[in-house]
C-alpha positions as CSV (number, residue, x, y, z in Angstrom):
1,X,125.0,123.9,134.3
2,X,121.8,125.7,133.3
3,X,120.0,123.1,135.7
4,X,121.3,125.0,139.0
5,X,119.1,127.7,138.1
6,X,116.0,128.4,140.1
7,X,112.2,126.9,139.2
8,X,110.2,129.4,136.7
9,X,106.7,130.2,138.2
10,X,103.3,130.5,136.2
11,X,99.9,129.9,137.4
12,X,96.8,128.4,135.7
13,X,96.9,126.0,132.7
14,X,97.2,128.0,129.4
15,X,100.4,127.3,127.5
16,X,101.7,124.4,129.3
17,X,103.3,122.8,125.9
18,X,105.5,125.8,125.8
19,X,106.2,126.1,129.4
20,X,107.3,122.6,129.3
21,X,108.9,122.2,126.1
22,X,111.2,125.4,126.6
23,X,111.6,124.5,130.5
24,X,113.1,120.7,128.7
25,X,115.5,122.7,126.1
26,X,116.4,125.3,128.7
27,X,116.8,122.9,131.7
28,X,115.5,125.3,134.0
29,X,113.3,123.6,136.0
30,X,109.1,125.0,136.0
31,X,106.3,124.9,138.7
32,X,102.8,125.3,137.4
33,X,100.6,125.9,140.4
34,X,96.5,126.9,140.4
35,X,95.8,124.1,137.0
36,X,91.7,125.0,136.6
37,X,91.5,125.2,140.7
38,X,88.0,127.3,139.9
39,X,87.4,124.9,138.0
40,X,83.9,122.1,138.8
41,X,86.7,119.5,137.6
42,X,89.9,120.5,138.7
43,X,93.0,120.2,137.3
44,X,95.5,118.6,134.1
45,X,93.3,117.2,131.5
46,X,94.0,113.8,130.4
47,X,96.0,114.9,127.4
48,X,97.7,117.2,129.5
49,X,99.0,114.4,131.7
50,X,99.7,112.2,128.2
51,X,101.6,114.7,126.9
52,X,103.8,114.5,129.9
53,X,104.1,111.4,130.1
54,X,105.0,111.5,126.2
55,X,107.9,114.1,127.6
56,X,109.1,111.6,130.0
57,X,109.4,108.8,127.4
58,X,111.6,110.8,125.2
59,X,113.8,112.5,128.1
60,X,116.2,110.6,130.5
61,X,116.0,111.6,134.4
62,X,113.4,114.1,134.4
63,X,111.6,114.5,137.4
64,X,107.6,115.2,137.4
65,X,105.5,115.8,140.5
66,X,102.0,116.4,140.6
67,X,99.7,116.9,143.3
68,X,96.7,114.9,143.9
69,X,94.0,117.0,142.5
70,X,96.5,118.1,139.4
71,X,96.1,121.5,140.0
72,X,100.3,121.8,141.1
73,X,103.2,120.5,138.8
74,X,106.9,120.4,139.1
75,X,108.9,119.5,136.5
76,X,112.5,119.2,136.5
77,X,113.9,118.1,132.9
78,X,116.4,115.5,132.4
79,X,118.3,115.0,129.0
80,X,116.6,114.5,125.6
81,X,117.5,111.0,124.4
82,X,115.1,109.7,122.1
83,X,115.5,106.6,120.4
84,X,112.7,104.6,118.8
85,X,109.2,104.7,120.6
86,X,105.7,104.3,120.5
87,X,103.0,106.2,122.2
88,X,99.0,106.1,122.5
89,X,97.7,109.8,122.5
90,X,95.0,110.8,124.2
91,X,92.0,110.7,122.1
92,X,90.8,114.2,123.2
93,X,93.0,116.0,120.9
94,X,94.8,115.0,117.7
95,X,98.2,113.7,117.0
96,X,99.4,117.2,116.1
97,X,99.0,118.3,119.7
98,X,102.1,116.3,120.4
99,X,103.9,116.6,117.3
100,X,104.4,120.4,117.3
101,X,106.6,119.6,120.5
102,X,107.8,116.8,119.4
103,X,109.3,119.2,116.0
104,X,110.7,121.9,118.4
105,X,112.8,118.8,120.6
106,X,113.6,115.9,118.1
107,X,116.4,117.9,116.5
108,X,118.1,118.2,120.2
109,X,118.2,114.4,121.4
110,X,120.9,112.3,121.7
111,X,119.9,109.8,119.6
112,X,117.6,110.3,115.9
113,X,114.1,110.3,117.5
114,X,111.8,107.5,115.8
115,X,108.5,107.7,117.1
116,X,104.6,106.1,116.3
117,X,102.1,108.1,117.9
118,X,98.8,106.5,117.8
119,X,95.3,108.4,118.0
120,X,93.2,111.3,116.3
121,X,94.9,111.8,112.9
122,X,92.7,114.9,111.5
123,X,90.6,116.7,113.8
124,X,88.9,120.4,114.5
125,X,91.3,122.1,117.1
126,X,95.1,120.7,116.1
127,X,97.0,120.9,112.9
128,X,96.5,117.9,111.4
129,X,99.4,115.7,110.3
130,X,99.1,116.6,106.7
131,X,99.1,119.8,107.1
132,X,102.7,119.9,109.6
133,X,104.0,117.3,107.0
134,X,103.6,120.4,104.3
135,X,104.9,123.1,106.3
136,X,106.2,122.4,109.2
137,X,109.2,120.1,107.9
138,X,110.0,122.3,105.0
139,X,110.9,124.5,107.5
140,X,113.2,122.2,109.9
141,X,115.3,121.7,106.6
142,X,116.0,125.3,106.3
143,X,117.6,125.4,109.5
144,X,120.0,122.6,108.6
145,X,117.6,119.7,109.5
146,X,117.3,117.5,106.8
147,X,118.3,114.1,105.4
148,X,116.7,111.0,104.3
149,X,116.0,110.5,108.4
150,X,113.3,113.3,108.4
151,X,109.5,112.0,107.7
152,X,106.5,111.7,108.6
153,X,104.1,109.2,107.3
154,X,100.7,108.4,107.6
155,X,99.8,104.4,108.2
156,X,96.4,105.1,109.3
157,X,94.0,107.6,109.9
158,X,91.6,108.8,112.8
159,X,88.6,110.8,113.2
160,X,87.4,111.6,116.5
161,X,85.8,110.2,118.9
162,X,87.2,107.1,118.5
163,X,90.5,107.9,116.6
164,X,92.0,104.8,115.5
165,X,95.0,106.7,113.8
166,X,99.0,105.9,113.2
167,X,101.8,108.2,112.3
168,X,105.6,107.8,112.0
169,X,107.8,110.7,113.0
170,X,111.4,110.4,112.1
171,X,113.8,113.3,112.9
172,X,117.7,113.4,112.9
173,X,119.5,115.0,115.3
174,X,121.8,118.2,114.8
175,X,124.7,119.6,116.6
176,X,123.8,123.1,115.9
177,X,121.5,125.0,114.0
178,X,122.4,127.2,110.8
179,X,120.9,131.3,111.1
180,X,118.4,132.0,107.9
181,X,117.5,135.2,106.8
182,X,114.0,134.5,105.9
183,X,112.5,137.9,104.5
184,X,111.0,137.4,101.1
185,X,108.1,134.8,100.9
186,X,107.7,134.8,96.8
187,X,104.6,134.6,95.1
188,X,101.9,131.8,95.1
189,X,102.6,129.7,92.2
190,X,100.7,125.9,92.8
191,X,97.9,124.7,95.5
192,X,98.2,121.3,96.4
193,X,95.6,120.1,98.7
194,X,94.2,116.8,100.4
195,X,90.7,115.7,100.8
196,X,89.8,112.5,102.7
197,X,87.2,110.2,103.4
198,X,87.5,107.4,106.5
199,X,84.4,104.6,106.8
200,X,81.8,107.3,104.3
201,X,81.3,107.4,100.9
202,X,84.3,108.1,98.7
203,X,82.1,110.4,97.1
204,X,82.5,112.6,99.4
205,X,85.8,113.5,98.8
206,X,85.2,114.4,95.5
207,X,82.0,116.8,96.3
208,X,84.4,118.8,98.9
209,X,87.7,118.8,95.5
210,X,85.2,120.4,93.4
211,X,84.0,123.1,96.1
212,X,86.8,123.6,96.8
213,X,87.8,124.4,93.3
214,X,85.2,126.3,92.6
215,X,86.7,129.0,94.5
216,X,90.6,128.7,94.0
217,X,90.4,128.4,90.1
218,X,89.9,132.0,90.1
219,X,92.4,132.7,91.9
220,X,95.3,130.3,90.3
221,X,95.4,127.8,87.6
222,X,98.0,125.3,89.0
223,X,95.3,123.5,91.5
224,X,95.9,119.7,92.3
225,X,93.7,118.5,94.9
226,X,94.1,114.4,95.9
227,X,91.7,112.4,97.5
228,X,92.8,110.4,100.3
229,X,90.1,107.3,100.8
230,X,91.6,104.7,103.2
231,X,89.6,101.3,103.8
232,X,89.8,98.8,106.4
233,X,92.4,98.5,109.2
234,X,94.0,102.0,108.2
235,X,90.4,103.9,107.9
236,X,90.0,104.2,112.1
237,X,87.2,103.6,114.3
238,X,85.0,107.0,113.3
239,X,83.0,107.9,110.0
240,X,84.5,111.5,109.2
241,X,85.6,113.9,106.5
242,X,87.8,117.3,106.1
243,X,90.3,119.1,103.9
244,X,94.2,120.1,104.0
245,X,95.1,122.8,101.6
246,X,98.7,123.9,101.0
247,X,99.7,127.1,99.0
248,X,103.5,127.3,97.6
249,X,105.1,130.2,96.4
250,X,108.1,131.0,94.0
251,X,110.3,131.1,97.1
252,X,109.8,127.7,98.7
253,X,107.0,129.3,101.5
254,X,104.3,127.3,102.5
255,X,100.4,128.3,103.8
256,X,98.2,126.2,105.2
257,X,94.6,125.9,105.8
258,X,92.4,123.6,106.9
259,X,88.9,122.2,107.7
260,X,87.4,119.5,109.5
261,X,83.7,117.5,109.6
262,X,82.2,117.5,113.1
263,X,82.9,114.2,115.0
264,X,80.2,111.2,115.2
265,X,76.9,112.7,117.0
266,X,78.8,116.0,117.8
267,X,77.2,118.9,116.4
268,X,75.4,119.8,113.1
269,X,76.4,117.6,110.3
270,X,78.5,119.5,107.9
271,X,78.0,119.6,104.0
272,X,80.9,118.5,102.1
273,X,80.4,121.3,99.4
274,X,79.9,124.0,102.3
275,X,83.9,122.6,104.4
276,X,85.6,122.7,100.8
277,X,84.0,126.2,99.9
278,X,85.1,127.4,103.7
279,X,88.6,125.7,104.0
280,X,89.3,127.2,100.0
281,X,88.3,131.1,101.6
282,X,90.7,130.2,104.5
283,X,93.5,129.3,102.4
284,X,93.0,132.6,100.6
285,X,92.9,134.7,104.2
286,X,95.9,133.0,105.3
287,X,97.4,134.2,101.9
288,X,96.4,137.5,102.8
289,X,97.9,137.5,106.3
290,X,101.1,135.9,104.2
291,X,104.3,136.1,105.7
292,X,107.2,133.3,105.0
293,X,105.6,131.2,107.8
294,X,101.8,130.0,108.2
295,X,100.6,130.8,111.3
296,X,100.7,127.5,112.5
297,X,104.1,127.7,112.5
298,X,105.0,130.8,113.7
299,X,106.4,129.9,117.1
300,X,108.8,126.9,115.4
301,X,110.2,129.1,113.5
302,X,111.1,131.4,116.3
303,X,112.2,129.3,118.5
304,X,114.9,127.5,115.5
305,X,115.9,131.0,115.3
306,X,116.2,131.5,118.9
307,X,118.5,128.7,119.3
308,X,120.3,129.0,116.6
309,X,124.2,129.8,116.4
310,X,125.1,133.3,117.1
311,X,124.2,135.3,114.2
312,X,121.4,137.3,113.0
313,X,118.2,135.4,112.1
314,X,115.3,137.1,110.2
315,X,112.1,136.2,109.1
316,X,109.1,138.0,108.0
317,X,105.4,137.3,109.5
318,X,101.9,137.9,109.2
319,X,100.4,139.4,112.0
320,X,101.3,137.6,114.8
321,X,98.7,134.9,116.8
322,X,98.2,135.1,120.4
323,X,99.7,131.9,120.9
324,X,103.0,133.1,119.2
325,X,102.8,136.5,121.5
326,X,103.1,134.5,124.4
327,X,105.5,132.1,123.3
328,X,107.8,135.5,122.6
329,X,107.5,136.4,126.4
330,X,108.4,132.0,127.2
331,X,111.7,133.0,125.4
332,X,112.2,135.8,127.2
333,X,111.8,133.9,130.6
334,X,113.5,130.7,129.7
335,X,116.2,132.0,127.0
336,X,116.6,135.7,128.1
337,X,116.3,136.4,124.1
338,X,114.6,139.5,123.1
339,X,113.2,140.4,119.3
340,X,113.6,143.2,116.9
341,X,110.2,143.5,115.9
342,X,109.3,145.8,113.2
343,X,105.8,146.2,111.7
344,X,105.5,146.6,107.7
345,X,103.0,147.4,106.0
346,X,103.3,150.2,103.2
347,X,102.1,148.6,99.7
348,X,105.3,148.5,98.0
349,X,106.8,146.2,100.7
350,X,103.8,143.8,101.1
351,X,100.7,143.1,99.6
352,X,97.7,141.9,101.6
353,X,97.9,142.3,105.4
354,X,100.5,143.9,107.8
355,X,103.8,142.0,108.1
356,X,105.9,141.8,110.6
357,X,110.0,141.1,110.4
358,X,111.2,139.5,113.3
359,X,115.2,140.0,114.2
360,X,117.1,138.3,117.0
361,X,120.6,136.9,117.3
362,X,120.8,133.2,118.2
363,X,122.2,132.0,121.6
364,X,124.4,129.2,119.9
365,X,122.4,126.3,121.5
366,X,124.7,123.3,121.0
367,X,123.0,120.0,121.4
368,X,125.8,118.6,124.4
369,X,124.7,114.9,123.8
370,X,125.1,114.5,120.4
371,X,128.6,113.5,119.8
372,X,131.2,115.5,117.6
373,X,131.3,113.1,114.1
């Protein structure tokens, strides 16, 4: 089995979601050596080490060592099983740190993954849950991932520091994947957005609708903006403020942007009429950029495609992040799968910024503990 194969090598901390999560779908085994060792604190992070721990909850018979300062790890994967669980994230990042992983292994467990994660709902650095609710499962369900089984559902919300937060992941599990050929990403026709307020005025949300509008009605008509204002228990433990907006076009493609109000005694304070006017302009650049994937989700997508049966798969992207560039050379290691990559960008093709159309031919990933129905 894929397991005999011999340890991957990378040094230094960046990317360590990837290397893990592929090394877990892959079952080749990864040593991460040199983790911050310049570094006047050494190291894994504490949400480093949470997120690993999160990845032995959900697998069965992995094996994790870690040297004493943290700066080495070995990880040897064991099978995804999944099941119903609960989890306390680290409050240093949000809940969407662990749920982008989470998306690319819950559809390859043995049992239907049910999961609360507890923490930072909405914060500066991750996508927040509203936003990966929009796009990111829209996106699992072209692949064949669907059903009544796949939500995700606020209970609570958390600002940092103090988070405070609740979500409930729920993902079925599939025996194979279907190939899409992903190429035209329509036209904008509605915004739908989110604004919310936890232990501030409710006011506030309404100051950051109308910024925010200020800006998109000239672009598009069909703008529906909610306010979110939750009290009590579900509000968290920190004051705090931000934005979700969602663009969706003729073809069923969804853009994100986001923006979020600094945390408690972190930072300048933030106007609520100056985040909605900036998160409505990123919205609009990330229309520009366009695509059939945000670029939040670029690396999803490509790995569904990746291990998909074996057929062409096609999508087409906006420029591609750094973070996806590396993840395309993590497939290469891990999955020795290789992408047609052409660029577009001639004006009858595309409008807005250069596009990309990514090609690659699935390695027929079958998920071997799910049982034949």
């Amino acid at each position: 089995m894929a397991s005999q194969s011999p340890a991957l090598s990378y040094v230094g901390c960046n990317f360590l979601r990837q290397r893990l999560v592929l090394s877990t779908l892959s079952g080749r085994p990864v040593k991460i050596r040199k983790i911050r060792a310049k570094d006047d604190n050494p190291g894994l992070r504490d949400f480093e080490a949470n997120f690993i721990r999160l990845l032995d909850k959900i697998t069965n018979g992995s094996r994790i060592e870690i040297n004493q300062t943290g700066t080495s790890l070995y990880y040897h994967p064991g099978l995804l099983y999944g099941g119903s669980l609960e989890h306390d994230c680290s409050l240093s990042r949000s809940i969407g740190y662990y749920l982008e992983s989470l998306l690319c292994l819950a559809p390859f467990m043995k049992h239907s993954l049910r999961i609360v994660l507890r923490g930072v709902t909405n914060d500066q650095v991750d996508p927040s849950v509203d936003v990966l609710k929009a796009t990111a499962l829209p996106l699992l369900k072209r692949f064949g991932i669907d059903g009544e089984d796949l939500e995700l559902k606020i209970t609570g919300r958390g600002v940092p520091p103090k988070g405070g937060g609740e979500v409930i992941f729920c993902c079925p599990v599939k025996k194979a994947l279907k190939p899409i050929q992903y190429i035209d990403p329509g036209k904008i026709k509605r915004i739908r957005g989110m604004a919310y307020s936890v232990r501030v005025s409710p006011q506030i949300a309404n100051r950051i609708v109308d910024a925010a509008r200020s800006i998109l009605n000239k672009f598009l008509p069909d703008i529906y903006i909610y306010t979110d204002h939750m009290k009590g228990a579900s509000s968290g433990k920190s004051p705090g403020f931000g934005l979700s907006l969602v663009a969706e076009t003729t073809c069923g493609t969804f853009l994100s942007a986001e923006l979020a109000s600094n945390p408690q005694g972190q930072g300048v304070a933030v106007l609520p009429e100056e985040l909605g006017t900036n998160c409505a302009k990123l919205l609009l650049e990330e229309i520009y950029r366009g695509g059939c994937v945000d670029s939040t989700n670029q690396s999803l997508v490509l790995l569904l495609m990746t291990l998909g049966q074996q057929d062409v798969s096609k999508v087409l992207l906006g420029p591609l992040s750094p973070y996806t560039i590396e993840f395309l050379r993590h497939l290469r290691d891990y999955f020795q799968v290789m992408f047609k990559i052409e660029t577009k960008s001639s004006a009858e093709e595309c409008k807005g910024g250069e596009k990309v159309l990514m090609t690659c031919v699935g390695i027929g990933f079958s998920n071997l503990s799910k049982t034949v129905k």
